[in-house]
CHARMM-style PDB file with segment names, atoms N, HN, CA, C and O in Angstrom:
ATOM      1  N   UNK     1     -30.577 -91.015 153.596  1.00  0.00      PROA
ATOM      2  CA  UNK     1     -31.297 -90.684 152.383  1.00  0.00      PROA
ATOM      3  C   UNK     1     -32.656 -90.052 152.703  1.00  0.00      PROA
ATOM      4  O   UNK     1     -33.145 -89.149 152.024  1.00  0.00      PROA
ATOM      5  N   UNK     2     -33.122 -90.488 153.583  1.00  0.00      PROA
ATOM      6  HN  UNK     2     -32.725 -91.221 154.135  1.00  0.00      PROA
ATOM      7  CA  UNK     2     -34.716 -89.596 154.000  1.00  0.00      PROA
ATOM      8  C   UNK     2     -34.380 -88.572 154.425  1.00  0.00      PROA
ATOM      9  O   UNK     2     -35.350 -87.817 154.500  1.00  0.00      PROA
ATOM     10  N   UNK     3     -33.186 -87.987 154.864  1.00  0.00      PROA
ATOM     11  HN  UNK     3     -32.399 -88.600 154.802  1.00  0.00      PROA
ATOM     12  CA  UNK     3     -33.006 -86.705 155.281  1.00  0.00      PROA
ATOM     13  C   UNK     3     -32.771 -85.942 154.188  1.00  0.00      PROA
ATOM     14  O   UNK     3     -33.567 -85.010 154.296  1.00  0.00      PROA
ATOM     15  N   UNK     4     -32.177 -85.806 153.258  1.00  0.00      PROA
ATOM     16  HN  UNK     4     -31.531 -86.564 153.171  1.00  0.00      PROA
ATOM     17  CA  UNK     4     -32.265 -85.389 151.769  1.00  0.00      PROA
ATOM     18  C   UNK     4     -33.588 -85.329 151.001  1.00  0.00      PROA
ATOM     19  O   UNK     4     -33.774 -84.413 150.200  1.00  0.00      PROA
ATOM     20  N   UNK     5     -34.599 -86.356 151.236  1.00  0.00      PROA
ATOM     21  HN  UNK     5     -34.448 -87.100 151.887  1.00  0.00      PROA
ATOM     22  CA  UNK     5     -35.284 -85.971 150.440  1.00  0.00      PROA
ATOM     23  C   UNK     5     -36.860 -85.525 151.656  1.00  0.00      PROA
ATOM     24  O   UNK     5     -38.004 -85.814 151.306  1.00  0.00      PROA
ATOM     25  N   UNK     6     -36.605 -84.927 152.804  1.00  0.00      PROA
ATOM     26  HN  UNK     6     -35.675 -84.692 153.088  1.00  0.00      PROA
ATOM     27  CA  UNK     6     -37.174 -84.075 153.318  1.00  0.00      PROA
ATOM     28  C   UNK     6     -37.131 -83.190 153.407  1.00  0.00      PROA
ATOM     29  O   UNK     6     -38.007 -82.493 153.920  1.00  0.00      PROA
ATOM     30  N   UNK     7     -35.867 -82.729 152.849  1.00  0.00      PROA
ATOM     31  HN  UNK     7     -35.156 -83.295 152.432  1.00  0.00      PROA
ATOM     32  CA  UNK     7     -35.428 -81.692 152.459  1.00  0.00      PROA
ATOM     33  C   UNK     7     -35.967 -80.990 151.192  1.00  0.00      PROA
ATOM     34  O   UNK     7     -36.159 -79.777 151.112  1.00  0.00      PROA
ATOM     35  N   UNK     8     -36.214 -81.995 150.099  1.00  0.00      PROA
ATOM     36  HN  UNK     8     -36.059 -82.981 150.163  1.00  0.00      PROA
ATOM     37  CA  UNK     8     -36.399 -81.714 148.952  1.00  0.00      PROA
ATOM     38  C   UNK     8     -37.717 -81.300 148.651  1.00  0.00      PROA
ATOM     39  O   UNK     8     -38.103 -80.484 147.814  1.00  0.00      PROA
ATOM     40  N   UNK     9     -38.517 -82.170 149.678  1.00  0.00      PROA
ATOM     41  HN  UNK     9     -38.204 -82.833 150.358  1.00  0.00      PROA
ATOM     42  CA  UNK     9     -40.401 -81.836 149.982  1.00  0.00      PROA
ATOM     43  C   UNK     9     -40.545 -80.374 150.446  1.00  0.00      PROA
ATOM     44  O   UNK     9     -41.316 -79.527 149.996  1.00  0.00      PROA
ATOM     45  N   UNK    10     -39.402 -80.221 151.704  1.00  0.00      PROA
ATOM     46  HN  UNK    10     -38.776 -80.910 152.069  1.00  0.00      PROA
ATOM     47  CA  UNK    10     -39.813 -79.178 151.628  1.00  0.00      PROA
ATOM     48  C   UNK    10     -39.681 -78.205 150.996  1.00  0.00      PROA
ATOM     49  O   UNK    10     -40.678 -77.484 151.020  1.00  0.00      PROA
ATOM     50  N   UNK    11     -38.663 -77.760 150.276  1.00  0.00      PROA
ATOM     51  HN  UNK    11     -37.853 -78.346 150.256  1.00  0.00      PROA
ATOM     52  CA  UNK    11     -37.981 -76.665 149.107  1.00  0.00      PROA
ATOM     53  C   UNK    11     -39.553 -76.946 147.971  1.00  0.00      PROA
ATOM     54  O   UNK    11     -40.070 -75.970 147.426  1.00  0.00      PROA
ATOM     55  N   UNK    12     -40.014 -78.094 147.809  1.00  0.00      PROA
ATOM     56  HN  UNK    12     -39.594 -78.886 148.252  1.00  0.00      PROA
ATOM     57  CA  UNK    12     -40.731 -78.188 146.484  1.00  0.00      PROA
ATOM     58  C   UNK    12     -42.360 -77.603 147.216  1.00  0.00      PROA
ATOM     59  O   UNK    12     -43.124 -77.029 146.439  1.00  0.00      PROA
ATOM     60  N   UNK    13     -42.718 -77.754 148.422  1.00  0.00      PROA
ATOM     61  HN  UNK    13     -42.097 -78.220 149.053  1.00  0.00      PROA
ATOM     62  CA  UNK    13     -43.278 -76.881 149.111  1.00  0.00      PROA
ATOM     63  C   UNK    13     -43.387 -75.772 149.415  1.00  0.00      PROA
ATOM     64  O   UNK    13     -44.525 -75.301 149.434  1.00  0.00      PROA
ATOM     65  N   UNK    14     -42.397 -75.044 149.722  1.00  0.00      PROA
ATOM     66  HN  UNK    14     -41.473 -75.427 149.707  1.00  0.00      PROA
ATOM     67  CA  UNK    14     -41.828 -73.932 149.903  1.00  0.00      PROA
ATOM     68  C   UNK    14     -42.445 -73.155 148.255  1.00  0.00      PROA
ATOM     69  O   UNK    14     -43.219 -72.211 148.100  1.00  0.00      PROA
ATOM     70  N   UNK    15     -41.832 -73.885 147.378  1.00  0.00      PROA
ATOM     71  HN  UNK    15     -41.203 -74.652 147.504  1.00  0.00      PROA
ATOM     72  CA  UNK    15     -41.404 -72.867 145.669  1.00  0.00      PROA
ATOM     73  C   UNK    15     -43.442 -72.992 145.474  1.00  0.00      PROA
ATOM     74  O   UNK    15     -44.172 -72.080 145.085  1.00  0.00      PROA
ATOM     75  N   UNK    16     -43.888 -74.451 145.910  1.00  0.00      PROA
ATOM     76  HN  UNK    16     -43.295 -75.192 146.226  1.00  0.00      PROA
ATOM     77  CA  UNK    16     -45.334 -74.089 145.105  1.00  0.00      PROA
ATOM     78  C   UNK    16     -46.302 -73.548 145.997  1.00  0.00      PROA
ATOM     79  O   UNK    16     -47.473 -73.465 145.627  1.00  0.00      PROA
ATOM     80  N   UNK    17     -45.929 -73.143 147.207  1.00  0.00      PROA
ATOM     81  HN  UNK    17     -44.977 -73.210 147.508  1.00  0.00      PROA
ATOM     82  CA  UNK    17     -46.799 -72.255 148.173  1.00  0.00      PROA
ATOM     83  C   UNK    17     -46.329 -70.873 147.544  1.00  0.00      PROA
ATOM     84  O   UNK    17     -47.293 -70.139 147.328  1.00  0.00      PROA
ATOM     85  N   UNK    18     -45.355 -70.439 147.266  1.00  0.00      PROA
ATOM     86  HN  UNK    18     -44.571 -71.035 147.442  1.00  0.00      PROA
ATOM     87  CA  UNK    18     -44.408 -69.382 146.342  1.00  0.00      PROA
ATOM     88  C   UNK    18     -45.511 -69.016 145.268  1.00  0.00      PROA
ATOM     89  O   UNK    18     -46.128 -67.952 145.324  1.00  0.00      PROA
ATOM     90  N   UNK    19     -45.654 -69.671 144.592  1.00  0.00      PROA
ATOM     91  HN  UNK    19     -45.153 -70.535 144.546  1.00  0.00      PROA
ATOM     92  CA  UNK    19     -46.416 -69.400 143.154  1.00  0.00      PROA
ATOM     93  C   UNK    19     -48.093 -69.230 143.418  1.00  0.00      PROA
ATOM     94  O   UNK    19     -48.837 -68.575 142.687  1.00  0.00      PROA
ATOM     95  N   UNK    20     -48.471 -69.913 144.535  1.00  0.00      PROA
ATOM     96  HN  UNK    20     -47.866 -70.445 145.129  1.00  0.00      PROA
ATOM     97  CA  UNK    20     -50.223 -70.456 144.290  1.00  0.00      PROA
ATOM     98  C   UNK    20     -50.531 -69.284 145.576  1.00  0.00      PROA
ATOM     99  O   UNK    20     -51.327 -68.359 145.411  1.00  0.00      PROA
ATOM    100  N   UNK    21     -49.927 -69.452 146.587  1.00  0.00      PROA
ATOM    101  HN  UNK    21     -49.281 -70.203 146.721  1.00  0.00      PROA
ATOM    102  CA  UNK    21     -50.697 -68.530 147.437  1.00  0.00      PROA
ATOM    103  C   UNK    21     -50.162 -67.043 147.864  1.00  0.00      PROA
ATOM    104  O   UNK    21     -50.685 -66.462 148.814  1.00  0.00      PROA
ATOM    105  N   UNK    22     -49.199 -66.514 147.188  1.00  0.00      PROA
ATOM    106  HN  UNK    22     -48.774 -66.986 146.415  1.00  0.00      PROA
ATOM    107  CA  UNK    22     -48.512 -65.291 147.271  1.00  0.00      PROA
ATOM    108  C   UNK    22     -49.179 -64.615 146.391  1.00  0.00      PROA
ATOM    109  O   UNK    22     -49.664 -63.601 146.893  1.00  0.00      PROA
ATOM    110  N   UNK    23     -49.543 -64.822 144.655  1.00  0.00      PROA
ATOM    111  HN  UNK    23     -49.150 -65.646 144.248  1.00  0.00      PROA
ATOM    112  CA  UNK    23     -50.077 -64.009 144.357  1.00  0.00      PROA
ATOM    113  C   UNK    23     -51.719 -63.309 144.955  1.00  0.00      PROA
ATOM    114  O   UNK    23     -52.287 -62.217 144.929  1.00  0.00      PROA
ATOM    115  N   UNK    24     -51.995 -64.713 145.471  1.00  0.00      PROA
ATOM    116  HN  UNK    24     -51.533 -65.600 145.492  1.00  0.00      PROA
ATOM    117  CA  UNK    24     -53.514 -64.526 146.095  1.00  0.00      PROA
ATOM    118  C   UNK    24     -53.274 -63.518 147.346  1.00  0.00      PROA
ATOM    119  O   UNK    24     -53.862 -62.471 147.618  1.00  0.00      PROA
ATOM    120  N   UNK    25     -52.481 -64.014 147.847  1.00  0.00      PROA
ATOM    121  HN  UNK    25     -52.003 -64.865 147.626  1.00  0.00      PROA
ATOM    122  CA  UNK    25     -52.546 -62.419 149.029  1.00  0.00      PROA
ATOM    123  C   UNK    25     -52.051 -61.329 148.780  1.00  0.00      PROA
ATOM    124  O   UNK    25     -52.411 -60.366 149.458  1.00  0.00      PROA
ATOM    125  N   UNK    26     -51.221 -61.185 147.887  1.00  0.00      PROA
ATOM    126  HN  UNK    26     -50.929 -61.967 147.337  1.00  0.00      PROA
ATOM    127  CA  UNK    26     -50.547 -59.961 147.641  1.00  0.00      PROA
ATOM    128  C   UNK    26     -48.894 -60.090 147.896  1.00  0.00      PROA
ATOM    129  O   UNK    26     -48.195 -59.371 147.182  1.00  0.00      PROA
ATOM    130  N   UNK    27     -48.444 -60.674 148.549  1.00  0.00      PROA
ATOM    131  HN  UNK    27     -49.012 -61.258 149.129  1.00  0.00      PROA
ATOM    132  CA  UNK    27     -47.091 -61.197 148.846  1.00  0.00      PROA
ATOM    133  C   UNK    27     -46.095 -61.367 148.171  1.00  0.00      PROA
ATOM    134  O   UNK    27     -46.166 -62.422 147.541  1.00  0.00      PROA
ATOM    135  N   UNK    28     -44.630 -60.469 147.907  1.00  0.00      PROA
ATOM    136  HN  UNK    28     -44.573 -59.612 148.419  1.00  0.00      PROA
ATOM    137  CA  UNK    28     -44.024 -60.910 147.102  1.00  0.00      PROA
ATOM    138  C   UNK    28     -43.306 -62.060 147.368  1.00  0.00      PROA
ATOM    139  O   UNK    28     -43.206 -62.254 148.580  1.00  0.00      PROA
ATOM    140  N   UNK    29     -42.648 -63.080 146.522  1.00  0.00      PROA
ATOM    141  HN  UNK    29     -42.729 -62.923 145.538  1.00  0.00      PROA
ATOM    142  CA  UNK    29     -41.929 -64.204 147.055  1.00  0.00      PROA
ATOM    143  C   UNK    29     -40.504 -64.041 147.490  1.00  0.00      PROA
ATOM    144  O   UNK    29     -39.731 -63.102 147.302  1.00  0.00      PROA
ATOM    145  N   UNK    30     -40.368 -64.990 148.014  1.00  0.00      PROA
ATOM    146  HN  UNK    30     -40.995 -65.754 148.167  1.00  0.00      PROA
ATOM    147  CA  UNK    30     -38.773 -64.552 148.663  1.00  0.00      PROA
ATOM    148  C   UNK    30     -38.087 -64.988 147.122  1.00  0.00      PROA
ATOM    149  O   UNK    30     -36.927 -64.596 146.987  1.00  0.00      PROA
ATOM    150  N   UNK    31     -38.645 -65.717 146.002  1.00  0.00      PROA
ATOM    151  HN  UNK    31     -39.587 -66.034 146.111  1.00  0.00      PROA
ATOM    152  CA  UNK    31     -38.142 -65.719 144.781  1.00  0.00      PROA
ATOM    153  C   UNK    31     -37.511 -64.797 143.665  1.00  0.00      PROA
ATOM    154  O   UNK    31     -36.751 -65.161 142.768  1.00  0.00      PROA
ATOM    155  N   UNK    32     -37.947 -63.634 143.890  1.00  0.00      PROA
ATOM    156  HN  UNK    32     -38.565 -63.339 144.619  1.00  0.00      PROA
ATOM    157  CA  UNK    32     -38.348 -62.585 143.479  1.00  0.00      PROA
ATOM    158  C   UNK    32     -37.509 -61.432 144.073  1.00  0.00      PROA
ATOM    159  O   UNK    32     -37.546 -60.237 143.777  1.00  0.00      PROA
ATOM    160  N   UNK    33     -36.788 -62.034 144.928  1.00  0.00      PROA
ATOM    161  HN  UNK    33     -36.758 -63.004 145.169  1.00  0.00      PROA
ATOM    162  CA  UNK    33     -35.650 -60.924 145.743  1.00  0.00      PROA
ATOM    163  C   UNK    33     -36.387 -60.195 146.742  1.00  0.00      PROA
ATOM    164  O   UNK    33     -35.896 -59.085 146.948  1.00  0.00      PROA
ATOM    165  N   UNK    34     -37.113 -60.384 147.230  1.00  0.00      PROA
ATOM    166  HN  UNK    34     -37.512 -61.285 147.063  1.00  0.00      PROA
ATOM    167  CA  UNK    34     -38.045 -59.429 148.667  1.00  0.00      PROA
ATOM    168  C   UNK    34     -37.712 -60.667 149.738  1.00  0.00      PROA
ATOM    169  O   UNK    34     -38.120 -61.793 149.450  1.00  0.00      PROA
ATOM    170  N   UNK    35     -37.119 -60.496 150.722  1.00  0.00      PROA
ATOM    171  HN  UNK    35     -36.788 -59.582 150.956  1.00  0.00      PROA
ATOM    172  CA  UNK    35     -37.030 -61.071 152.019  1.00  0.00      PROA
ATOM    173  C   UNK    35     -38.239 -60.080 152.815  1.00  0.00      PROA
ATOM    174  O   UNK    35     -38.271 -58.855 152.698  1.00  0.00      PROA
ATOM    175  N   UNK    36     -39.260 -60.930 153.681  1.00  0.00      PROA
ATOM    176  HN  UNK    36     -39.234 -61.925 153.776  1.00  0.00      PROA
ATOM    177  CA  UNK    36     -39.667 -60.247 154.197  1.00  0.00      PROA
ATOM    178  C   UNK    36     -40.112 -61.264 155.127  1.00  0.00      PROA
ATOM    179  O   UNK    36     -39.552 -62.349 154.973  1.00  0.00      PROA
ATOM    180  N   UNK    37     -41.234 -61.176 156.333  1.00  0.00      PROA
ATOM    181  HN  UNK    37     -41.689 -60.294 156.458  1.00  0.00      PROA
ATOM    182  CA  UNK    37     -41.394 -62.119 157.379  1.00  0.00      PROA
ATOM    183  C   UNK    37     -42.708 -62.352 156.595  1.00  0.00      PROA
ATOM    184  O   UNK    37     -42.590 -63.554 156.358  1.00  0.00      PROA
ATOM    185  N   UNK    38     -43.563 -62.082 156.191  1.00  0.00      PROA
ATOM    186  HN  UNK    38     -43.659 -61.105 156.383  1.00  0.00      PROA
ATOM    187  CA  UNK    38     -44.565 -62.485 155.383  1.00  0.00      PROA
ATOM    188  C   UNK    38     -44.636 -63.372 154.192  1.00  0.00      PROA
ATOM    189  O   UNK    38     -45.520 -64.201 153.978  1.00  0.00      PROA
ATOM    190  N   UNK    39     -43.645 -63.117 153.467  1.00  0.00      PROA
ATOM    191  HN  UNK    39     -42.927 -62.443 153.642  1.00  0.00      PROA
ATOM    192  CA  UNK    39     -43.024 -64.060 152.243  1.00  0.00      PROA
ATOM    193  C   UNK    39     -42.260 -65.403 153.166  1.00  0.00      PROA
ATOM    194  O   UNK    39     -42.692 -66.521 152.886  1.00  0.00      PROA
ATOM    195  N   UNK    40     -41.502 -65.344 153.903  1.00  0.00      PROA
ATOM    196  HN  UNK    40     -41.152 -64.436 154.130  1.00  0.00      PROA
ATOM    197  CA  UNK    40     -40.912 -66.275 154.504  1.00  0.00      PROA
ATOM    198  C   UNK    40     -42.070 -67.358 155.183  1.00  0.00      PROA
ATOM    199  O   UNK    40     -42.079 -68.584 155.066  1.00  0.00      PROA
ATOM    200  N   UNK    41     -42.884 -66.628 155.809  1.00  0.00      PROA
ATOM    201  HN  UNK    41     -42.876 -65.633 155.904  1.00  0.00      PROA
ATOM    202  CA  UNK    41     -44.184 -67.408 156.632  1.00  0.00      PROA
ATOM    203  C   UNK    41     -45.149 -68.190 155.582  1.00  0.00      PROA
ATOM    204  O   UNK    41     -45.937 -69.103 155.831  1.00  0.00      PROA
ATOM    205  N   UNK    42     -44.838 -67.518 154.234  1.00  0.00      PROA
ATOM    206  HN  UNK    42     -44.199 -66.776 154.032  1.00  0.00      PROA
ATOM    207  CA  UNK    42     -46.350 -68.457 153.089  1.00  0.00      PROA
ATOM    208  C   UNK    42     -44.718 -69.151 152.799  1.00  0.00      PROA
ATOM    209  O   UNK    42     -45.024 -70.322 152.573  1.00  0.00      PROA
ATOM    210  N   UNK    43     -43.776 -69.107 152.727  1.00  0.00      PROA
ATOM    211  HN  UNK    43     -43.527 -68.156 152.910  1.00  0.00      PROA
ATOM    212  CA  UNK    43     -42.726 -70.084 152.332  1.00  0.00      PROA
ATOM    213  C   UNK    43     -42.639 -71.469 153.388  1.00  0.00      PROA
ATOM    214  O   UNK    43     -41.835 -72.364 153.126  1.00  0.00      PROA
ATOM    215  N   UNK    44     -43.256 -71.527 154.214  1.00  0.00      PROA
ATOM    216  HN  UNK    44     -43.909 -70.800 154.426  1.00  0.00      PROA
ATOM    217  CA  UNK    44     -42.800 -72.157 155.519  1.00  0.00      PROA
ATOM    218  C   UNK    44     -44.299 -73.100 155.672  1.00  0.00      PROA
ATOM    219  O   UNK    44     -44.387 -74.328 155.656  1.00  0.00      PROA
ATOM    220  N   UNK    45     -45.492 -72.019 155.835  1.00  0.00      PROA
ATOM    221  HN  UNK    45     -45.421 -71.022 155.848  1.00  0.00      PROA
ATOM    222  CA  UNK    45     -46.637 -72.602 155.474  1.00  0.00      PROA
ATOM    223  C   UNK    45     -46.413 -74.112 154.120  1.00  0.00      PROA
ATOM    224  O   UNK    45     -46.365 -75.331 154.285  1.00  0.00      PROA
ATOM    225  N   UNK    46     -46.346 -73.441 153.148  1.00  0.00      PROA
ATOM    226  HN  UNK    46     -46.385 -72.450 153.014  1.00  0.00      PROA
ATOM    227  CA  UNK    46     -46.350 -74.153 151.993  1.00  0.00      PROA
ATOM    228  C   UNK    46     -45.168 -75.656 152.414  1.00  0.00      PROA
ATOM    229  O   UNK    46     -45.365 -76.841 152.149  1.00  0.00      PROA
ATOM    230  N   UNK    47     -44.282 -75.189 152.946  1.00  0.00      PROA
ATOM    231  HN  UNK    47     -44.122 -74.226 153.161  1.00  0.00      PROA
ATOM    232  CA  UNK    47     -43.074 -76.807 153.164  1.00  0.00      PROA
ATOM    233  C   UNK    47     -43.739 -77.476 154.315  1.00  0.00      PROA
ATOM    234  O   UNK    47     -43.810 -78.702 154.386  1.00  0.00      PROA
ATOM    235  N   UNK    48     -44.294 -76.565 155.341  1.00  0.00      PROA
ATOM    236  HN  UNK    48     -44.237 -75.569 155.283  1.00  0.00      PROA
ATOM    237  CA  UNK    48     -45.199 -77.606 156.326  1.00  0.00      PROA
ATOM    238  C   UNK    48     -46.364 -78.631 155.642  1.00  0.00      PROA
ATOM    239  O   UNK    48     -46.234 -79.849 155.512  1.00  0.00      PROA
ATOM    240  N   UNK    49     -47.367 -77.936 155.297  1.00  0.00      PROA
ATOM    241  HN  UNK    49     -47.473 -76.947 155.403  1.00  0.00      PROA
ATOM    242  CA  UNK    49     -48.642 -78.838 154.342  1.00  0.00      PROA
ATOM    243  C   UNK    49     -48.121 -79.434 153.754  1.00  0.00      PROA
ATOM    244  O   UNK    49     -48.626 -80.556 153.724  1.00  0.00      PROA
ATOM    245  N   UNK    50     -46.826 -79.291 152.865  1.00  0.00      PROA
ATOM    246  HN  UNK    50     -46.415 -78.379 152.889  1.00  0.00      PROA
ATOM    247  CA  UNK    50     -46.385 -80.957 151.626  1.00  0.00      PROA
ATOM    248  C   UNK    50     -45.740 -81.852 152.279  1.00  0.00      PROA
ATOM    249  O   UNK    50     -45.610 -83.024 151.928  1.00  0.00      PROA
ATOM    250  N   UNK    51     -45.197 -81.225 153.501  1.00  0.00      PROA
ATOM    251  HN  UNK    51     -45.302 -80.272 153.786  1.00  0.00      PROA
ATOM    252  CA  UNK    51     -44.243 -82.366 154.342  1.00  0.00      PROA
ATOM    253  C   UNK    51     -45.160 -83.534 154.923  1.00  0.00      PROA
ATOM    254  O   UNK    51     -44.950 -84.742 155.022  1.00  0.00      PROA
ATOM    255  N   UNK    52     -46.311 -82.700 155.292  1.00  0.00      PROA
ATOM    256  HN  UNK    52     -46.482 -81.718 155.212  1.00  0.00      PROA
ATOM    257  CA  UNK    52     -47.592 -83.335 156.051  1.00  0.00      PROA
ATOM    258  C   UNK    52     -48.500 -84.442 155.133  1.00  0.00      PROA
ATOM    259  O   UNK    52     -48.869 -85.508 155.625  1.00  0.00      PROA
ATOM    260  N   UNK    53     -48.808 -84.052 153.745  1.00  0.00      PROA
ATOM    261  HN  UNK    53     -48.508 -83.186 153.345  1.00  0.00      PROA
ATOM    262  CA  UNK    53     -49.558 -84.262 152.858  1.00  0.00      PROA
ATOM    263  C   UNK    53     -48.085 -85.858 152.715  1.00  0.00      PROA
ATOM    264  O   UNK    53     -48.119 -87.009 153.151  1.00  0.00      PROA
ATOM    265  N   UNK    54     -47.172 -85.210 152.031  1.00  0.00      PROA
ATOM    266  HN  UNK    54     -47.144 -84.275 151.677  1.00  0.00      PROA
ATOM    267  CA  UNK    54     -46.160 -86.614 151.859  1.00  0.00      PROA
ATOM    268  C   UNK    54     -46.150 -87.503 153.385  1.00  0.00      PROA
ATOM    269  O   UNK    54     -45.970 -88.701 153.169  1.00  0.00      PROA
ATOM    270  N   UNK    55     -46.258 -87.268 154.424  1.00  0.00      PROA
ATOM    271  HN  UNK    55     -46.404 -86.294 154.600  1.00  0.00      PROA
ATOM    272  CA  UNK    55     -45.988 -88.147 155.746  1.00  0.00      PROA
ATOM    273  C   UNK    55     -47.552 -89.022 155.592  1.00  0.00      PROA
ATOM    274  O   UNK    55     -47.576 -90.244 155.451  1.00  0.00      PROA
ATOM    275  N   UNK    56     -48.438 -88.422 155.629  1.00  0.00      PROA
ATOM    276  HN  UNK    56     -48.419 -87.429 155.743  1.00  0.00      PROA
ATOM    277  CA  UNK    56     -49.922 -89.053 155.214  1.00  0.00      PROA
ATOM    278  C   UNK    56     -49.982 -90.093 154.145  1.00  0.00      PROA
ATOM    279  O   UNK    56     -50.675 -91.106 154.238  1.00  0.00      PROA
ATOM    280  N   UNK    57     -49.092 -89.747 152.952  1.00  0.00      PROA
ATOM    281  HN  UNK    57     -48.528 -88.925 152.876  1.00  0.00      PROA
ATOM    282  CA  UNK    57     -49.246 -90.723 151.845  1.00  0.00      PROA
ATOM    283  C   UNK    57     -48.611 -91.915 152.077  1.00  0.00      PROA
ATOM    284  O   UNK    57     -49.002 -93.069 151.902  1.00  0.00      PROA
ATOM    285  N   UNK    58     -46.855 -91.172 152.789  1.00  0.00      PROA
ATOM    286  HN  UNK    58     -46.537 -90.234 152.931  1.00  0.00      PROA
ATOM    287  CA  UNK    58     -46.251 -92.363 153.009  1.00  0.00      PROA
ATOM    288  C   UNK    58     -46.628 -93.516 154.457  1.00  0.00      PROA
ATOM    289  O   UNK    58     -46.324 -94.709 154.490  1.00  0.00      PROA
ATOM    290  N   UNK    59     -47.223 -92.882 155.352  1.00  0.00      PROA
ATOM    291  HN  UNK    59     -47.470 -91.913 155.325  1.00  0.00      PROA
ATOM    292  CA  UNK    59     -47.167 -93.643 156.552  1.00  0.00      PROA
ATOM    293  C   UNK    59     -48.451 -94.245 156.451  1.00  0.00      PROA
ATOM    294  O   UNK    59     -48.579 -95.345 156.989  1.00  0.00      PROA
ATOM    295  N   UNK    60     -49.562 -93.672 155.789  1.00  0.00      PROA
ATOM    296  HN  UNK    60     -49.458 -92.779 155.352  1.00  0.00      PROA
ATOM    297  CA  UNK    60     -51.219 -93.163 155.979  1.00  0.00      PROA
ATOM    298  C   UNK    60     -51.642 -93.529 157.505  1.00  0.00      PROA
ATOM    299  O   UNK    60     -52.246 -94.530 157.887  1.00  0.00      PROA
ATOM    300  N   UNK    61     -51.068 -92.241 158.403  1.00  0.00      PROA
ATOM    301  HN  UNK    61     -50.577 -91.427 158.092  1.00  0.00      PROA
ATOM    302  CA  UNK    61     -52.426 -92.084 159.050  1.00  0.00      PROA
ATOM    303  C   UNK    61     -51.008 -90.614 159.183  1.00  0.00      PROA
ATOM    304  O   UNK    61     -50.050 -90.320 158.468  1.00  0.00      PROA
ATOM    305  N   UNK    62     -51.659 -89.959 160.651  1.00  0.00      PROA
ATOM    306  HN  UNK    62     -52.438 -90.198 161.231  1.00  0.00      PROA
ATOM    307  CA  UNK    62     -50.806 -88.564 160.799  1.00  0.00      PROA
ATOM    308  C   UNK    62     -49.651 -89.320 162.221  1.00  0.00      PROA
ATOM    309  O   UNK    62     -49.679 -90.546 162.319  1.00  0.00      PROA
ATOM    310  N   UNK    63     -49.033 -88.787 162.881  1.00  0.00      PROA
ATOM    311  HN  UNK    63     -49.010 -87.791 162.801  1.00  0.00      PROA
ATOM    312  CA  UNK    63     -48.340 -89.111 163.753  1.00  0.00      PROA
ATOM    313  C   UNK    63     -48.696 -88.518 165.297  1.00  0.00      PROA
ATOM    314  OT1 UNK    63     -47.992 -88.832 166.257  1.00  0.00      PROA
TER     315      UNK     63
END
């Protein structure tokens, strides 16, 4: 079951790095039908920091 829902942190990471920091750089989202290595990298960014931010809440300290 934790493998499912690390999964899910990250997708919900992924979609709100999508919305908050793509328009700020200029980036289209991989949402939006543009595959590109730039869209993929703020997609990846964004599931790293919530994965991190959730491991902090749940464990509190970092690993």
């Amino acid at each position: 079951m934790n493998f499912i829902l690390w999964i899910l942190v990250g997708v919900v990471g992924a979609l709100i790095a999508g919305w908050i920091i793509s328009p700020l750089v200029g980036i289209p989202t991989i949402n939006q039908d543009v595959f590109s290595l730039p869209a993929l990298l703020v997609s990846l960014l964004g599931a790293i920091v919530l994965l991190g931010v959730v491991n902090l809440v749940r464990r509190g300290r970092i690993r």
